[in-house]
Backbone as numpy.savetxt, mean C-alpha at the origin, in Angstrom:
# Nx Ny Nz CAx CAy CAz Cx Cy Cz
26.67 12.49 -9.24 26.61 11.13 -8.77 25.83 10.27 -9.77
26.31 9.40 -10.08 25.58 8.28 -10.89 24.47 7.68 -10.21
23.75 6.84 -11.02 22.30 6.56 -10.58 22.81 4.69 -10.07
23.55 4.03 -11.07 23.79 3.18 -11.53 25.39 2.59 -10.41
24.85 1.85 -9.81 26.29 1.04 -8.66 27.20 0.16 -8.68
26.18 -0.95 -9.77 27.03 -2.09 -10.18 27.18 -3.18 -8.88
26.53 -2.95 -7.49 27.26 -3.72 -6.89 25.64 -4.48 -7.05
24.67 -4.54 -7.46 23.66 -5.42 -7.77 23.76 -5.94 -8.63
24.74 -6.59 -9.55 24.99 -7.09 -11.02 24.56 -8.56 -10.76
25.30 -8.86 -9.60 25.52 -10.60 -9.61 23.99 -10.55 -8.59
23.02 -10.10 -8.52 21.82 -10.55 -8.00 21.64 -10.48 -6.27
22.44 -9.32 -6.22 22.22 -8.91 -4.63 21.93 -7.22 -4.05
21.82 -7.24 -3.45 21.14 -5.95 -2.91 22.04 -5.27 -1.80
21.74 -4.61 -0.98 22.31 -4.26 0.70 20.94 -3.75 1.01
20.19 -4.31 2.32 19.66 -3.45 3.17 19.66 -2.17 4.00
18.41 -1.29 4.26 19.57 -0.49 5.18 19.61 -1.08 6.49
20.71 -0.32 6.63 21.85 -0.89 7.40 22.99 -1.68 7.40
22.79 -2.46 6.02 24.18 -2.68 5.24 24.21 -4.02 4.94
23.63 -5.11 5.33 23.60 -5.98 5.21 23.09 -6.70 3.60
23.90 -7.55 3.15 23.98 -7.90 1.63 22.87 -9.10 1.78
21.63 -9.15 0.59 21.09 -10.29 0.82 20.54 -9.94 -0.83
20.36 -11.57 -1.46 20.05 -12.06 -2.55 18.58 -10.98 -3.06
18.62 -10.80 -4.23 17.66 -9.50 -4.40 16.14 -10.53 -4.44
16.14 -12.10 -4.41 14.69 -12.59 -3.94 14.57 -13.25 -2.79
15.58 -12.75 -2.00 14.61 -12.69 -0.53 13.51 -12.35 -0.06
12.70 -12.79 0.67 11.03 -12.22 1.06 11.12 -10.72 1.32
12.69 -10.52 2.38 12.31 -8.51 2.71 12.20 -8.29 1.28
12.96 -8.18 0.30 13.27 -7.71 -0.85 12.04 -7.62 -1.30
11.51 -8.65 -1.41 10.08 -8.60 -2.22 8.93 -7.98 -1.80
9.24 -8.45 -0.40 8.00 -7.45 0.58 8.38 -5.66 0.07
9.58 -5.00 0.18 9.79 -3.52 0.13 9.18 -3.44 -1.97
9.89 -4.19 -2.77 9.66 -3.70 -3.87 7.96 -4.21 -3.98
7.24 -4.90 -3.68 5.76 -4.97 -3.76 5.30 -3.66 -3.51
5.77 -2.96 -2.04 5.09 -2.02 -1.60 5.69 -0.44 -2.40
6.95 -0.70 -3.33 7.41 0.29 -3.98 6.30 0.13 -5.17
5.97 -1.23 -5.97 5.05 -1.17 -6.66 3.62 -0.28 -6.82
3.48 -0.57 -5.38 1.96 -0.23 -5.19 1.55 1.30 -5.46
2.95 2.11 -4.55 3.20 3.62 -4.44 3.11 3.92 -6.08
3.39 2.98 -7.03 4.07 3.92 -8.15 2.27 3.27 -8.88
1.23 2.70 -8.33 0.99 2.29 -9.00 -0.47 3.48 -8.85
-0.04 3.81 -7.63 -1.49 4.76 -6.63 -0.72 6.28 -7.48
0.70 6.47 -7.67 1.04 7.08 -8.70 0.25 7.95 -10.17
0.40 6.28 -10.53 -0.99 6.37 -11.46 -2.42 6.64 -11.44
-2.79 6.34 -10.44 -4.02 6.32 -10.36 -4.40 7.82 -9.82
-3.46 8.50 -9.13 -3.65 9.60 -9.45 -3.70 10.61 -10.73
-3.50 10.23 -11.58 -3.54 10.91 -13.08 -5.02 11.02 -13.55
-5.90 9.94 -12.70 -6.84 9.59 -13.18 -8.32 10.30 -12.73
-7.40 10.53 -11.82 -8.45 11.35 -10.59 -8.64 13.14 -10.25
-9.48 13.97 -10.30 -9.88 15.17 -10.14 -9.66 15.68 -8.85
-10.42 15.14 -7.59 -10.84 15.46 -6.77 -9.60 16.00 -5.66
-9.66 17.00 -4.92 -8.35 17.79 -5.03 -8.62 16.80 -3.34
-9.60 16.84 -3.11 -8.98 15.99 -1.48 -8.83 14.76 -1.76
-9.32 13.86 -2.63 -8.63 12.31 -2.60 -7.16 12.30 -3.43
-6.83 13.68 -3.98 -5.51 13.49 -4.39 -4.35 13.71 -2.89
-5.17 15.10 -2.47 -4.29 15.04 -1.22 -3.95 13.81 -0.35
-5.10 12.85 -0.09 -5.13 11.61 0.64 -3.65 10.70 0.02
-4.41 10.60 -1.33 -3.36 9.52 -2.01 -1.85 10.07 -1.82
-1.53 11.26 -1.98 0.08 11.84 -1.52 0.64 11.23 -0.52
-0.63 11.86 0.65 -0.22 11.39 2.12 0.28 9.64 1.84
-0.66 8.89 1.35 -0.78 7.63 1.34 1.08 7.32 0.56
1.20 7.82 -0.06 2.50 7.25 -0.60 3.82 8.02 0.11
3.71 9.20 0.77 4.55 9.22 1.83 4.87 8.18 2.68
3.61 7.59 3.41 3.37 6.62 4.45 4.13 5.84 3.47
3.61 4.82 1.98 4.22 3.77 1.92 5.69 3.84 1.20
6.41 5.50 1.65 7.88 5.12 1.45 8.38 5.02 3.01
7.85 5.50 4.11 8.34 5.30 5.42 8.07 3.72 5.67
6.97 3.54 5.13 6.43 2.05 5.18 7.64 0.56 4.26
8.09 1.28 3.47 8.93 0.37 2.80 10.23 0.61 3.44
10.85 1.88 3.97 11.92 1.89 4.63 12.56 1.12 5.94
10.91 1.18 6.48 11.29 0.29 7.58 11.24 -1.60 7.11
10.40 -1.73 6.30 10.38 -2.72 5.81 11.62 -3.37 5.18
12.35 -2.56 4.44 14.04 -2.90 3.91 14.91 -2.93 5.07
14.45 -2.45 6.34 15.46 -2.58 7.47 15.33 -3.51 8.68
16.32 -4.41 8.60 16.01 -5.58 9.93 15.62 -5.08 10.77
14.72 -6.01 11.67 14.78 -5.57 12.91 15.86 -5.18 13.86
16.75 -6.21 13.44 18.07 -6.08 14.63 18.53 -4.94 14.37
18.52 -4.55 12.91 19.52 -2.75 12.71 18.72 -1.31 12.66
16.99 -1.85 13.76 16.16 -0.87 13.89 17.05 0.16 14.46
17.62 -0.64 15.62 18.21 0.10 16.94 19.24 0.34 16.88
19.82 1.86 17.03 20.85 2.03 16.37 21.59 1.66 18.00
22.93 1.89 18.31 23.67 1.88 19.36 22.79 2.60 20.71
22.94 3.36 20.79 22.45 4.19 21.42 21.19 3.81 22.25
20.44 3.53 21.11 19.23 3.08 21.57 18.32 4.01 20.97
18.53 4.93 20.26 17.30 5.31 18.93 17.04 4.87 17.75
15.81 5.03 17.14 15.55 4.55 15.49 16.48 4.88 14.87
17.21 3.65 14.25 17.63 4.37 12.97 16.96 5.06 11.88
15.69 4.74 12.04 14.51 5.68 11.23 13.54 6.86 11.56
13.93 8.25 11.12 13.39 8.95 11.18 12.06 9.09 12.16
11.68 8.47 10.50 9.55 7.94 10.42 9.33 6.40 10.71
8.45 6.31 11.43 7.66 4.77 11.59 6.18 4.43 11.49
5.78 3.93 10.44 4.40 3.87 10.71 3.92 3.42 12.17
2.73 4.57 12.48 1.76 3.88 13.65 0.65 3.74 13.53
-0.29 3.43 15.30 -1.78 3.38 14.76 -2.10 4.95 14.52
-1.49 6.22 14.53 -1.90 7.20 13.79 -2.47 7.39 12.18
-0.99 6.75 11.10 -1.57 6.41 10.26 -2.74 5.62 10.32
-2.90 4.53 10.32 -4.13 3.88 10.81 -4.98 3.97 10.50
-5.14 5.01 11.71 -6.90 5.55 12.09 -7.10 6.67 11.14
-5.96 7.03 10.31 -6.19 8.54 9.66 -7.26 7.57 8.45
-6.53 6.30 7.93 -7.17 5.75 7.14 -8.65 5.90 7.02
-8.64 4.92 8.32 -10.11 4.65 9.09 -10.96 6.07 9.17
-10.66 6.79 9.58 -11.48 8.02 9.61 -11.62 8.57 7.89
-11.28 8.56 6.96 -11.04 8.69 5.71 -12.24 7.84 5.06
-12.05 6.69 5.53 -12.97 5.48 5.01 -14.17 5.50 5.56
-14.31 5.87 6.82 -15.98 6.60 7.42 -16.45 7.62 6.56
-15.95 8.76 6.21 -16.25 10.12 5.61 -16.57 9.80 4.49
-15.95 9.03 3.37 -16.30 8.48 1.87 -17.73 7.59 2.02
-17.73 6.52 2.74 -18.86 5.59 3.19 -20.48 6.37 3.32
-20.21 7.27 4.09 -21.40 8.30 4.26 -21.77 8.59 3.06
-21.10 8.91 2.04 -22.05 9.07 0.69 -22.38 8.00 0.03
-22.00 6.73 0.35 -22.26 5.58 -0.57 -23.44 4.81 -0.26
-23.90 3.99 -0.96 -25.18 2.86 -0.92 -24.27 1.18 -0.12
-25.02 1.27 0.75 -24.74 0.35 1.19 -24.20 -1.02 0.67
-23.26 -2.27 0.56 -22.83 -3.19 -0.09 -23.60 -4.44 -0.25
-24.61 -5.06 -0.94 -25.29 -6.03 -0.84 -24.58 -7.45 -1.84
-24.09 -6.76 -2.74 -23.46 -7.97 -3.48 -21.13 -7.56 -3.43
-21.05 -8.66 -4.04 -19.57 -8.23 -4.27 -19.96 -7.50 -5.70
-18.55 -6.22 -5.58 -18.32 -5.14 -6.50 -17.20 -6.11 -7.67
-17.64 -5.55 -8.83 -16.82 -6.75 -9.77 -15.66 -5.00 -10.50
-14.53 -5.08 -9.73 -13.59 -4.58 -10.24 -13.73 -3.71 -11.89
-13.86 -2.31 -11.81 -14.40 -1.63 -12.49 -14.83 -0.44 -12.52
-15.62 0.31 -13.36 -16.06 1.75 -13.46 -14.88 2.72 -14.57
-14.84 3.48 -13.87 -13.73 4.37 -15.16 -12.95 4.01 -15.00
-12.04 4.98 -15.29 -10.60 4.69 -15.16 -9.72 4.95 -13.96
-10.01 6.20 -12.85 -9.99 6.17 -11.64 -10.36 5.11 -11.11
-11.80 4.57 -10.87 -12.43 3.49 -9.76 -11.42 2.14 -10.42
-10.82 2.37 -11.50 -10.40 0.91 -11.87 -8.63 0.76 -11.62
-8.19 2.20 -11.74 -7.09 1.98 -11.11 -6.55 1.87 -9.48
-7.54 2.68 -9.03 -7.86 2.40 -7.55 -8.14 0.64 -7.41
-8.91 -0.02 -7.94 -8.93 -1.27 -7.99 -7.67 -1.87 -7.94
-6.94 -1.85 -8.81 -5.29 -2.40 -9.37 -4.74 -2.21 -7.86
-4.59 -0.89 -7.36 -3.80 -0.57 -6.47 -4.36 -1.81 -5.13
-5.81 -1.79 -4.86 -6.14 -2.64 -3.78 -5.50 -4.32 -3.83
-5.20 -4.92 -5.34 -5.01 -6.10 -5.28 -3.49 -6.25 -4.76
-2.93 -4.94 -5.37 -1.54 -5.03 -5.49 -0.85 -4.37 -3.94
-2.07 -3.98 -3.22 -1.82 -3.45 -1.89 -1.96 -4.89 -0.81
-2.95 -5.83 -1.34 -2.93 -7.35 -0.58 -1.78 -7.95 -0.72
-1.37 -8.10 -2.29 -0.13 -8.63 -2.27 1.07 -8.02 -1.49
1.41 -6.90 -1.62 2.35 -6.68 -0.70 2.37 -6.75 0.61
0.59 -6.87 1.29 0.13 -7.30 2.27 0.71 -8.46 2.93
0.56 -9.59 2.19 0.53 -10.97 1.99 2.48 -11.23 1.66
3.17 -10.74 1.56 4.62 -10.28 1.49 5.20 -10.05 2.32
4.51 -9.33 3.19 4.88 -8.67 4.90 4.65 -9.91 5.83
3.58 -10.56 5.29 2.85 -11.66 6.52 3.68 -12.82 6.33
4.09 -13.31 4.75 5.00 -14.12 4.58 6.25 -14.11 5.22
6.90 -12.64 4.96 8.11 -12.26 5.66 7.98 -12.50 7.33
7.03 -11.99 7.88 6.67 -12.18 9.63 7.02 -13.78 9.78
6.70 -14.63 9.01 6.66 -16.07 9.26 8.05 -16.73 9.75
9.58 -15.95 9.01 10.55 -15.80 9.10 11.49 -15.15 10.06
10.79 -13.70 9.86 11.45 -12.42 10.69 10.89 -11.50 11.00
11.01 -11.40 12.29 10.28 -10.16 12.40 9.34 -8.82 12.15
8.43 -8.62 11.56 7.35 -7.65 11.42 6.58 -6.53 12.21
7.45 -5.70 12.34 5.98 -5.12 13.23 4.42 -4.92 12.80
4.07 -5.72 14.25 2.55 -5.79 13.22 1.77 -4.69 12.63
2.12 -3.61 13.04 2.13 -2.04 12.70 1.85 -2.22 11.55
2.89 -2.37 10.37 3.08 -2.49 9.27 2.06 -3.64 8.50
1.54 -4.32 8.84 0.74 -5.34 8.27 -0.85 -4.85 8.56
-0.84 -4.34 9.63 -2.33 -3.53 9.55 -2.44 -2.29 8.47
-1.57 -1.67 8.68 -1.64 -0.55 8.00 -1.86 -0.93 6.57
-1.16 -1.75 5.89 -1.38 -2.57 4.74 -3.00 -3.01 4.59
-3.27 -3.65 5.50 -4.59 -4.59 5.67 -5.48 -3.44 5.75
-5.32 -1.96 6.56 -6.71 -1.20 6.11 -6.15 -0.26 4.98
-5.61 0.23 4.12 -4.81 0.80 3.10 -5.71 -0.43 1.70
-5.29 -1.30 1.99 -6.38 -2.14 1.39 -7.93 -1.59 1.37
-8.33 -2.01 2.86 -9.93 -1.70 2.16 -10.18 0.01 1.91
-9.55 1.04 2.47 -9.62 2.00 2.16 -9.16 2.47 0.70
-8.83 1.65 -0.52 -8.41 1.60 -1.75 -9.73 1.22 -2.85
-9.96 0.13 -1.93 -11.78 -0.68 -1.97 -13.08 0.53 -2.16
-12.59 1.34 -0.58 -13.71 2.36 -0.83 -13.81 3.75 -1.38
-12.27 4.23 -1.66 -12.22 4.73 -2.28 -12.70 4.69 -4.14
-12.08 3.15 -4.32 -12.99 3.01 -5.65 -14.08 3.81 -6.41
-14.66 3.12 -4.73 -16.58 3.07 -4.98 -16.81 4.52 -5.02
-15.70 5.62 -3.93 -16.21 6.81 -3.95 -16.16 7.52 -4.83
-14.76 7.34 -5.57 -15.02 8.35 -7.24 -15.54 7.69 -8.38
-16.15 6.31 -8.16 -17.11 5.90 -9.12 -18.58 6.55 -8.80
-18.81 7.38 -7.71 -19.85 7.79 -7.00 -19.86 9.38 -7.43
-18.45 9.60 -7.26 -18.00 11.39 -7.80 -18.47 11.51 -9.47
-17.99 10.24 -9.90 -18.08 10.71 -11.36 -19.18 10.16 -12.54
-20.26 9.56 -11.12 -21.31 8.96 -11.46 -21.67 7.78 -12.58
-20.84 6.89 -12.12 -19.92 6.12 -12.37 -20.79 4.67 -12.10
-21.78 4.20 -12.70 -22.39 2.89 -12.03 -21.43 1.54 -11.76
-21.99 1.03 -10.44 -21.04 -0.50 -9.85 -21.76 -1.47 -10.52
-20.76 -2.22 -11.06 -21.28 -3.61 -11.73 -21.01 -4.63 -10.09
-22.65 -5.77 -10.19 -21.67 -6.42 -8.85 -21.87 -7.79 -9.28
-21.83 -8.42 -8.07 -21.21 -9.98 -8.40 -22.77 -10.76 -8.40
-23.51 -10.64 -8.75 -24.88 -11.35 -7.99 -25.08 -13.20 -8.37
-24.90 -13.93 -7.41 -24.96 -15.37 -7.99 -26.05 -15.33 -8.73
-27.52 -14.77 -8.49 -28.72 -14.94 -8.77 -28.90 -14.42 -10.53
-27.76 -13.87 -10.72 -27.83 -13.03 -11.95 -26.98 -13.12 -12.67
-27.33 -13.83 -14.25 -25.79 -14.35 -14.81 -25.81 -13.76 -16.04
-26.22 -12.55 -16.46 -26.54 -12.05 -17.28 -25.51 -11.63 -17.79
């Protein structure tokens, strides 16, 4: 089978479920933001040692291909006839809280936050960085898209703590690899 379709030449796509729409539509942009992000946490695994924040990050890009699947699929063609998902997998508050509990356990080793963290440290804490901005934006993609069509808000939380859990992850293998935080201090312009 070829990789290559041709029926995207003239600047259109199909959703699943079949429906043809211009490849810069908001879904469009909302699913390839969040394809971005996966390939970008990708990377940022190359960067990283630690055999349980690699496991995390896996999990994490499983979630954001179930997360983009449903995202490429209308609401209206959630439901198939019948009355089941047409999707497998759906993000819930399971993912979620797996976050959240993830982001407690890292926190416990860290120094508390007094100033803003100025994007940085090695090369792990800094690609973890990349991934958090580029995890808002696709954030901010979903919320745009909701404005239009439908969202489950599912999907926009999960985004919104995937975010700060990207944040604290940063801080945690800048912490693993002893790694000092540069921060934002108004008082200090050095």
């Amino acid at each position: 089978m070829k990789i290559y379709t041709k029926t995207g030449d003239k600047g259109e796509t199909a959703l699943y479920g079949g429906t043809r729409v211009s490849k810069a539509c908001a879904r469009v942009e909302s699913y390839g933001t969040i394809d971005e992000l996966n390939s970008f946490i990708g990377f940022a695994k190359t960067e990283i040692a630690d055999e349980k924040v690699l496991n995390q990050l896996k999990k994490i890009q499983f979630d954001l291909f179930t997360l983009g699947s449903e995202s490429a699929t209308p609401t209206d063609k959630l439901t198939l006839a019948t009355g089941k998902s047409r999707l497998t997998l759906m993000i819930s508050d399971v993912e979620i809280e797996e976050l959240e509990n993830w982001m407690d356990e890292f926190e416990k080793e860290l120094q508390p936050l007094q100033y803003f963290i100025l994007p940085g440290g090695g090369k792990g804490a800094t690609s973890l960085h990349i991934c958090r901005t580029v995890c808002r934006r696709a954030e901010r993609g979903l919320v745009f898209l909701n404005e239009s069509e439908e969202v489950r808000p599912e999907l926009i939380k999960y985004l919104n703590r995937l975010s700060d859990y990207l944040f604290v992850l940063a801080r945690y293998v800048s912490h693993l690899n002893n790694e000092a935080e540069e921060f934002w201090n108004p008082n200090d312009r050095k």
